[in-house]
N, C-alpha and C positions, 0 to 999 in steps of 0.2 A: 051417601057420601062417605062414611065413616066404612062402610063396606069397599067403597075403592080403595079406599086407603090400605089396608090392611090385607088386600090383596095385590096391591102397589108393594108392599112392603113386602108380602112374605115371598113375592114373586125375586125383588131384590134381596133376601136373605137367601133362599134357594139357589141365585146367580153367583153369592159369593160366596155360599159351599162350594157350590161345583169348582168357581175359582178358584179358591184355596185349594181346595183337592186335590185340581186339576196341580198345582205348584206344589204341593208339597209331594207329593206322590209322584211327580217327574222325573225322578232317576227310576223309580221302579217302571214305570211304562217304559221305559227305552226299553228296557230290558226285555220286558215281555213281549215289546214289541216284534224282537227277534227270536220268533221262534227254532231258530235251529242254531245249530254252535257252529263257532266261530268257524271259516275256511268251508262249509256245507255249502255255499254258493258256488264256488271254486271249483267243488265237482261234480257242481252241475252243468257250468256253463265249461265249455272248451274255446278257451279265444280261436282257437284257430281256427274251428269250423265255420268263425265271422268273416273273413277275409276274404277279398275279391276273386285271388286266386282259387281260394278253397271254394266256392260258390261255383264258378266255372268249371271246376271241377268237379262238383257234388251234381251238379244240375243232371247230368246224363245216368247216373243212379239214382237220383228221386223221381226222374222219367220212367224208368223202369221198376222202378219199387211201385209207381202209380197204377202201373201198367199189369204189373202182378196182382197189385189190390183186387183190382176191378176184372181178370183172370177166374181170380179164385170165387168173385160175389158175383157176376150175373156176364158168362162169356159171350151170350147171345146179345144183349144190350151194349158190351163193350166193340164187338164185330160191327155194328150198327155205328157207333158211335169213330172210329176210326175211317170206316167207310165213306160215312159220310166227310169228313173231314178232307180224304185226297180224294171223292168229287167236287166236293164244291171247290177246292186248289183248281183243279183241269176244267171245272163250271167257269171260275175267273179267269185264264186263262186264255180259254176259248171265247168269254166276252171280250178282252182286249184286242182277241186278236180279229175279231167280229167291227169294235170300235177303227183299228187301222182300215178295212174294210170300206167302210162307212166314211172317214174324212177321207180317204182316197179316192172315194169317188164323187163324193161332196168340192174338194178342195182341186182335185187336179183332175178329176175328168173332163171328158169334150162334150158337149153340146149345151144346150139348153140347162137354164136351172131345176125344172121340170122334167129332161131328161136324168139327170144327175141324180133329183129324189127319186126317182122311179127305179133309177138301178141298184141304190143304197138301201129300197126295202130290204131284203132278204137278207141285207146284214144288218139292219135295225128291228126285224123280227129276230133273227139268231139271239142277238144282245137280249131281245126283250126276255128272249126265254132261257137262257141264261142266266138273269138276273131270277128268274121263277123258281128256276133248278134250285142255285144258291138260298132260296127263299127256304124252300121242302126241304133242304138238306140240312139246315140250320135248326129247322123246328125238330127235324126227327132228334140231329143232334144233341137238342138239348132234353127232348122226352128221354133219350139214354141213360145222359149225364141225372137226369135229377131221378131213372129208375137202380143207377149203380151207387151213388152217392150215399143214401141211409145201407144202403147191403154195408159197405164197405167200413160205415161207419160204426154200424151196430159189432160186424165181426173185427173191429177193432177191439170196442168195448167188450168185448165175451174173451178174446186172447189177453186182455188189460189185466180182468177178473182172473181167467182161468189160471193166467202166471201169479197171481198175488195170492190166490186161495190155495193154491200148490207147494206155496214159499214155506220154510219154517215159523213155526210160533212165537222163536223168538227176533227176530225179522223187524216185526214189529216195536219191538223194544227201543229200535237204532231211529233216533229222530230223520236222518239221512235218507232212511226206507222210505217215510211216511211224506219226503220233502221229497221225492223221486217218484211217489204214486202222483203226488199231488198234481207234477208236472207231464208226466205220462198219461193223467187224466186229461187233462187240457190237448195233450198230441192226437190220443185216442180219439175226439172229438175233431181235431185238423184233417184225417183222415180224408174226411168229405169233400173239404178243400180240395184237398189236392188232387183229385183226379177230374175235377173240372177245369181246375188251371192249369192241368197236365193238358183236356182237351182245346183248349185256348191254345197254348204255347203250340199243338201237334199243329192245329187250324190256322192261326195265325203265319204260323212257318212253312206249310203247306203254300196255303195265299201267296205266299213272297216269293215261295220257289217258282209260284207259275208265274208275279209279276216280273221276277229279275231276269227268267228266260227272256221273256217279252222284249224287256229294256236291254238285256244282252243282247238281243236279233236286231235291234236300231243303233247301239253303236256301244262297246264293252267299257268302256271308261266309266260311263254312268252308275254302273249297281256300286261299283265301289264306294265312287264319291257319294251313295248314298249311305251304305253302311259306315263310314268315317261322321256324318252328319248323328245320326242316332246313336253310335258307341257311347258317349260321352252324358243323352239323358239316361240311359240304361246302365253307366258304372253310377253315375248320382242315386237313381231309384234302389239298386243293389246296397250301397251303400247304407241310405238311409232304413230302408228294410235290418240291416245288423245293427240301429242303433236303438230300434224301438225292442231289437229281441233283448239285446245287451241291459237295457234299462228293464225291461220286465225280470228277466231273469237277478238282476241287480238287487229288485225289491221282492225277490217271491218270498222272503220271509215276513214283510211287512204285507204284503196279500194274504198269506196264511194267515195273519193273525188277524185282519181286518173280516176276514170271508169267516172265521172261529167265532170272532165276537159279538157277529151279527147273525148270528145262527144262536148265541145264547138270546141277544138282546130280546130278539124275537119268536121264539121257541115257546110251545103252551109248557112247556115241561120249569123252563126256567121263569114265567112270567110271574110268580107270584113271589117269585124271591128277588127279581130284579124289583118290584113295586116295595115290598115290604122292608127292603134292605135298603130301598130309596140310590140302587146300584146305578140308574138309567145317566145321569149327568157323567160320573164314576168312568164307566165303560164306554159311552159317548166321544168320553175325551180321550180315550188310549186309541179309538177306532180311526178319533179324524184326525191323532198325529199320524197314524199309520198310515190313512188314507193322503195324507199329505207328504207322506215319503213317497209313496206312489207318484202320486201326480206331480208333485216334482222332476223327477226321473222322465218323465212322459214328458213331461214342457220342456226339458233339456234336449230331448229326443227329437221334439217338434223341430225347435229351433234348429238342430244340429240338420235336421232332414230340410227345414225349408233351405237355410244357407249351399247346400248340399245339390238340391233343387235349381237354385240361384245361379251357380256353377254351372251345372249341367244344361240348361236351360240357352246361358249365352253360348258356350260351345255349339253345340246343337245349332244354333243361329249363324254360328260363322261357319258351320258345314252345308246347312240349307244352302247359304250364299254361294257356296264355292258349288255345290249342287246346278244349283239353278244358273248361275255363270257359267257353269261348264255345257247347261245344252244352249244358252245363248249363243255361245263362240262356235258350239258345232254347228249349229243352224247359219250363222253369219258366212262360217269357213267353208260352208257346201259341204260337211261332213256326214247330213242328214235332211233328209227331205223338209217342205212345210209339214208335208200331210203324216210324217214319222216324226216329225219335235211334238205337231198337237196330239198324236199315241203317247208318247215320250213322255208327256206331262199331264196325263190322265195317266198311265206306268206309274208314275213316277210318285203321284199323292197318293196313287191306293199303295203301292208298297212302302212309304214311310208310313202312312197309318199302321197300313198290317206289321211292320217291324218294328214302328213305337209298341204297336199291341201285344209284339214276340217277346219284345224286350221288358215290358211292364208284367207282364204274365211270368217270365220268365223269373222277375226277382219277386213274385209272390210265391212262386214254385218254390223258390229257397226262403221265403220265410216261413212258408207254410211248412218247409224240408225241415227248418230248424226242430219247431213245436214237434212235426210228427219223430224226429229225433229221440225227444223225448221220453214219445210213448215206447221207442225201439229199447231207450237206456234202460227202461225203468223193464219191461218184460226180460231183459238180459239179463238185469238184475237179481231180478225173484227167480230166473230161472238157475242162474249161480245160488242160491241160498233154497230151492228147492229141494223136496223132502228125498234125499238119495240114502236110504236104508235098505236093509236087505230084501226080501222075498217070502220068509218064516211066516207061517201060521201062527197063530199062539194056541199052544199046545192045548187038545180037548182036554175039559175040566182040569183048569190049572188048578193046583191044588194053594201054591203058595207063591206069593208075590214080593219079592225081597230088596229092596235098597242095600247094596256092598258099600262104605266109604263114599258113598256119593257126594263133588264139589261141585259148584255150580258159582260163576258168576253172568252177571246183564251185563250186553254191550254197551260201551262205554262209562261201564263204573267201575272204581276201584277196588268194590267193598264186595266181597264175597260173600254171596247170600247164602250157601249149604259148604258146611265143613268135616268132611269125612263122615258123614251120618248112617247108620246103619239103623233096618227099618224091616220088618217082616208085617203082612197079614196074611192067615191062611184063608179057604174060603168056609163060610160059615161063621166066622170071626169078625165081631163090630171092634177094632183098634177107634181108640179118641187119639186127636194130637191138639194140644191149647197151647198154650205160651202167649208172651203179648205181642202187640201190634208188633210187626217187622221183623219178629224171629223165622221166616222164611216158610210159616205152613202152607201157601198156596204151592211156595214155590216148590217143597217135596211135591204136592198133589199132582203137579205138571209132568213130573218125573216117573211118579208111580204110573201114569197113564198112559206115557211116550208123548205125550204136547212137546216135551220140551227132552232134549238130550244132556245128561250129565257129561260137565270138563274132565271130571276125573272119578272113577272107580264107574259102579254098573248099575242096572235098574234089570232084576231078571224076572218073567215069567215061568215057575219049574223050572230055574234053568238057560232058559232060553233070553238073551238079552234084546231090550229092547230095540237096539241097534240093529240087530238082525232081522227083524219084524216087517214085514210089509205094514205100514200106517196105518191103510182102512182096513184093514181086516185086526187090526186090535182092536183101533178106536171102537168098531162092531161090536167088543165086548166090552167095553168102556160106557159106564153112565157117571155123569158127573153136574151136579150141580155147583155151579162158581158164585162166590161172594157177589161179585157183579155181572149178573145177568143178564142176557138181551128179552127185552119186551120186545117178542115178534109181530108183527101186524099181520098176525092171518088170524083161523078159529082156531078154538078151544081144543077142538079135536085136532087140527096139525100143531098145534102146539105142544101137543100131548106126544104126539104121535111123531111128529118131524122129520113126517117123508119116509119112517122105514116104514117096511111092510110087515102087516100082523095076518095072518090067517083067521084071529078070532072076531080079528074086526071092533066095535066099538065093545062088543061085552069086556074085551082087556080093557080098555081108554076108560069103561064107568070103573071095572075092577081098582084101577090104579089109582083112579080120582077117590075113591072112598077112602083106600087108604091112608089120602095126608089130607082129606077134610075137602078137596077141591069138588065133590059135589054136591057139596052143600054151596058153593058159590056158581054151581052150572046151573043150580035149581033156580039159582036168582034171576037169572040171565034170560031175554024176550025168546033167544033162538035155539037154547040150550048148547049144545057143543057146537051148533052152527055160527052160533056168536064172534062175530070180528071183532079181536080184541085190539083195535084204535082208533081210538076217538076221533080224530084228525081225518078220517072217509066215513063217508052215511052209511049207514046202521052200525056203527063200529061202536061198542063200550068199552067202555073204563072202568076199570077196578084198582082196589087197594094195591099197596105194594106188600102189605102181608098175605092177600088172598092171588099173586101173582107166585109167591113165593109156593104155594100151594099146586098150582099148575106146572111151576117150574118141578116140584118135587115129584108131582105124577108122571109129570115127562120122565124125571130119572126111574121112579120104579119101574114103570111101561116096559121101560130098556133093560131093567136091569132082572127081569123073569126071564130072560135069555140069554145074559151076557154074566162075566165073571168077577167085576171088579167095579162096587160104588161108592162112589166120591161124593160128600156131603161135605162144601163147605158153607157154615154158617147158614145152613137151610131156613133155621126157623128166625132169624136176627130179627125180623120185623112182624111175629105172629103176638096174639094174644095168647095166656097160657092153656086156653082151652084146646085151642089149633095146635099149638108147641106140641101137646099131649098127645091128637090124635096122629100126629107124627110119626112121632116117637113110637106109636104103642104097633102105626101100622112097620115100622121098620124092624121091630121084631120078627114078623113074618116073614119081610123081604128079605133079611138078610138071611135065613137058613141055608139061601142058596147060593152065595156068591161072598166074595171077598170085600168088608166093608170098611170102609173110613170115615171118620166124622169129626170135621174141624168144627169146634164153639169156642166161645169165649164165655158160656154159660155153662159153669163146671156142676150144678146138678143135673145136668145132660147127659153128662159122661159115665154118669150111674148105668146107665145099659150099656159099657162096651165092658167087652172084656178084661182088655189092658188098656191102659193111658200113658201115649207117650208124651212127653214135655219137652217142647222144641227152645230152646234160647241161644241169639246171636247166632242161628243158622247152627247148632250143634242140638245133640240128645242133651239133657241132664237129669235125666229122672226118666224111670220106667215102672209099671205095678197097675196091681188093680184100685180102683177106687179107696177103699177102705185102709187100704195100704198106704196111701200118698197123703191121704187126708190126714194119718196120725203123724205121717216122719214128717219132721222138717225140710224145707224146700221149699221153693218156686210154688208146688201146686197149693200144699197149706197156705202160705202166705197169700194167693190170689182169691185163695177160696174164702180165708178170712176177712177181705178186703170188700169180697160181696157181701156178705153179712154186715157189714158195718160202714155205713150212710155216715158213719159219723153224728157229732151233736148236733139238735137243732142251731140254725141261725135264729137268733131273738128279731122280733119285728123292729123296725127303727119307727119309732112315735115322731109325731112332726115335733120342730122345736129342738130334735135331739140335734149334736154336731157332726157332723162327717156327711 
């Protein structure tokens, strides 16, 4: 009893945190809600591409764009898949005109009614086979469609990648980029779509062209009064189609943030912080306002499409009528036989079918046209911000690697992260650079390597600027370990290794692990460098984030016994000082051969470089050797002093004391 209660209760304390939370913390959730700034919607979405007009007009380019898709992914299947499309048109066809046949000599021949079926077999076998044709031609059809469908969709997603891995690094920076992948991914994916509902729309249209000949050859008034009958659910379906894109695209910032947050919620990486932090009610609640801006949007969408629907629907009703009155009055006026009004209205429901079906296909074409838009904006995109530098080599054994005045600001900030900095290492040379949080040391290191291009002044190899460079063939000579690094989910050995090739094979991959201590964490390991390092697939292991720091580091020396310039940021931040040491002691080696840099915030670190430069606000102010920095006043004494000194203890508080 007392045990319900008190889980009664803490269930209801836990409901009015979250409450509270949820209320006090509501202006910041809007906020966060919208992951992108302000007017970012705006160039996503093009009204005008929503418009009935523009739709009828887009529709014979996403015809062709489909038609290229599936071209390019499997031509033999797409040959199959059109083929069949105008037989089975000339298979319907020739059953109708099989069916006239048939009541003609059912309805108005001579003799006997046993004479009459006797004569109508051979066009009630035609029909039947006919209908068999259509049968075989529909299945191969659709074996085509679902053999072009993933081609087209995968070489979407590989052109998706290919354009965004090609784009600059700083690209990324621009939330706009990352809200234009997001939606590009989603088109990348439509791809599939659309070359089935391209083969509907072909099929469908096909069908109509062989049923309206039909109905033309019995009397030409008809096919009209049927296309005036279905214009009207077909601008409704179009319609409604631009109000559910309009709304999706409305909320994609509230989708981002909802598809982000459920990715922490549930994430093994984030679950002990969402428990421990007691985040889950917290995060809960930003998810389901977000997910209720969504669906808001989408029930407005509904509604706007059934009303829409509603319209369309009674139109269409008063076209059927003028339809179906119009072969009354021919039949009545003698304008058309019995035996051609009952072809006429067997004509007449397979082509409103097939034309409801052109016309409903047809405004999927364009919604599916809009999404794969998309994925078109977003490859246009990266391909405008892709990496167009020169062609240069970087000069055999650069000797020196120089920062002139280099500035540098991120898109869409105002604060300029590098201010005229001037910056040399040669090779053989360990250069430190420290400063505090947000003096801009990653952002030289982007610089030094060519990741990222300087606004103003230059970044030279010997000489030679970065600018001029063919990209991979520097990055080639570039090893760099970053603050934040990716845990890759392969082995120990590609991790190390990461796809370039070694001639010496694994003896470099043990060489390079001994170096920063990483084999003594391969020794640990069931499969040794065969070891999948993610836990999240079978047989995959987990390790620290100090002894990944480890791997991460063999990876850069691996690279850096053949390449000219290594980048050390923050290498050891998460080692013990045992590991920190054998670091350190193996990059004395490493470096003899190549141009070296080492960001810390752990200034007896920096005792192995040469020189220490001292970054602040994105500027130099202090340069020397260790010994040297440590006695002048400055920035480096002052930090250095600040590590030594923890400060006084805090006194225990005794119970009973006040505060």
């Amino acid at each position: 009893m007392n045990t319900a209660a008190a889980n009664t209760s803490a269930t209801a304390n836990t409901s009015a945190t979250a409450a509270n939370t949820d209320s006090t913390d509501g202006a910041d959730d809007s906020a966060m809600m919208e992951w992108q700034p302000p007017g970012s919607d705006a160039e996503i979405i093009d009204g005008s591409k929503t418009t009935l007009r523009a739709t009828a007009r887009a529709l014979p380019r996403l015809l062709a764009l489909a038609l290229r898709l599936g071209r390019q992914a499997d031509r033999r299947a797409l040959a199959v898949l059109l083929g069949c499309a105008v037989a089975s048109a000339a298979a319907q066809a020739f059953g109708l005109l099989a069916t006239t046949g048939m009541i003609t000599q059912l309805v108005a021949g001579t003799g006997s009614v046993a004479d009459r079926l006797n004569r109508s077999i051979p066009s009630v076998a035609f029909l039947a086979a006919m209908s068999g044709t259509a049968a075989l031609l529909r299945i191969a059809s659709e074996w085509a469609a679902e053999r072009i469908g993933p081609k087209i969709a995968r070489a979407a997603e590989l052109e998706l990648i290919d354009a965004a891995t090609r784009a600059e690094v700083v690209a990324y920076d621009n939330p706009r980029f990352q809200a234009a992948w997001d939606a590009g991914d989603r088109g990348a994916g439509a791809t599939r779509d659309l070359l089935s509902q391209t083969r509907d729309v072909i099929g469908y249209t096909a069908n109509l062209t062989a049923a309206g000949i039909v109905i033309a050859t019995i009397h030409p008034v008809l096919f009209p009064l049927l296309v005036v009958a279905v214009i009207p659910q077909a601008l409704a379906r179009t319609a409604a189609a631009n109000a559910f894109y309009r709304a999706m695209m409305a909320t994609f910032g509230a989708t981002r943030a909802a598809n982000v947050l459920r990715w922490y919620l549930c994430d093994r990486r984030s679950a002990a912080e969402v428990r421990s932090n007691t985040l889950a009610p917290f995060l809960l609640g930003i998810y389901r306002r977000a997910a209720a801006k969504v669906t808001d949007a989408t029930d407005t969408a509904a509604q706007r499409s059934a009303v829409l629907g509603l319209y369309g629907a009674v139109a269409s009703g008063a076209g059927a009528f003028l339809v179906w009155g119009g072969l009354a009055w021919l039949l009545a006026d003698g304008h058309v036989t019995l035996a051609s009004a009952g072809t006429a209205v067997i004509a007449l429901r397979s082509a409103a079918a097939d034309l409801h079906a052109a016309a409903n296909y047809s405004a999927a074409v364009h919604r599916t046209g809009l999404y794969v838009g998309d994925w078109q904006k977003f490859t246009g995109m990266a391909r405008a911000q892709r990496l167009d530098r020169g062609v240069a080599a970087p000069p055999p054994a650069t000797s020196v690697i120089e920062a002139k005045g280099v500035t540098f600001a991120y898109p869409n900030s105002d604060r300029v992260a590098l201010r005229g900095v001037d910056f040399r290492v040669r090779r053989g040379e360990i250069v430190a650079v420290v400063g505090v949080n947000g003096a801009a040391k990653s952002t030289l290191m982007k610089l030094l390597c060519g990741l990222t291009l300087p606004d103003g002044g230059e970044v030279t190899w010997d000489g030679v600027s970065t600018r001029a460079m063919d990209p991979d063939l520097l990055w080639r000579q570039t090893a760099l370990v970053q603050q934040d690094f990716s845990h890759w989910p392969l082995t120990v050995r590609q991790n190390i290794t990461l796809g370039q090739p070694c001639g010496q094979g694994d003896e470099a991959v043990l060489e390079a692990a001994a170096a920063t201590g990483a084999d003594e964490v391969i020794a640990e390991l069931d499969d040794g460098l065969g070891t999948l390092l993610a836990k999240e697939f079978w047989g995959g292991a987990e390790i620290s984030e100090g002894q990944w720091q480890r791997v991460v580091t063999a990876a850069a020396f691996h690279r850096a016994r053949s390449g000219t310039l290594l980048i050390l940021d923050e290498p050891t931040s998460a080692m013990d000082p045992r590991a920190e040491h054998r670091i350190f002691t193996g990059l004395a080696e490493i470096a003899r051969n190549c141009a070296t840099v080492l960001v810390t915030h752990n200034l007896e670190n920096t005792r192995v470089a040469h020189r220490i430069v001292v970054l602040d606000h994105g500027r130099v102010i202090q340069e020397g050797g260790f010994d040297e920095l440590a006695a002048a006043p400055g920035m480096f004494a002052d930090l250095r002093a600040l590590q030594h000194d923890r400060g006084r203890s805090v006194p225990v508080q005794r119970s009973g004391d006040d505060g």
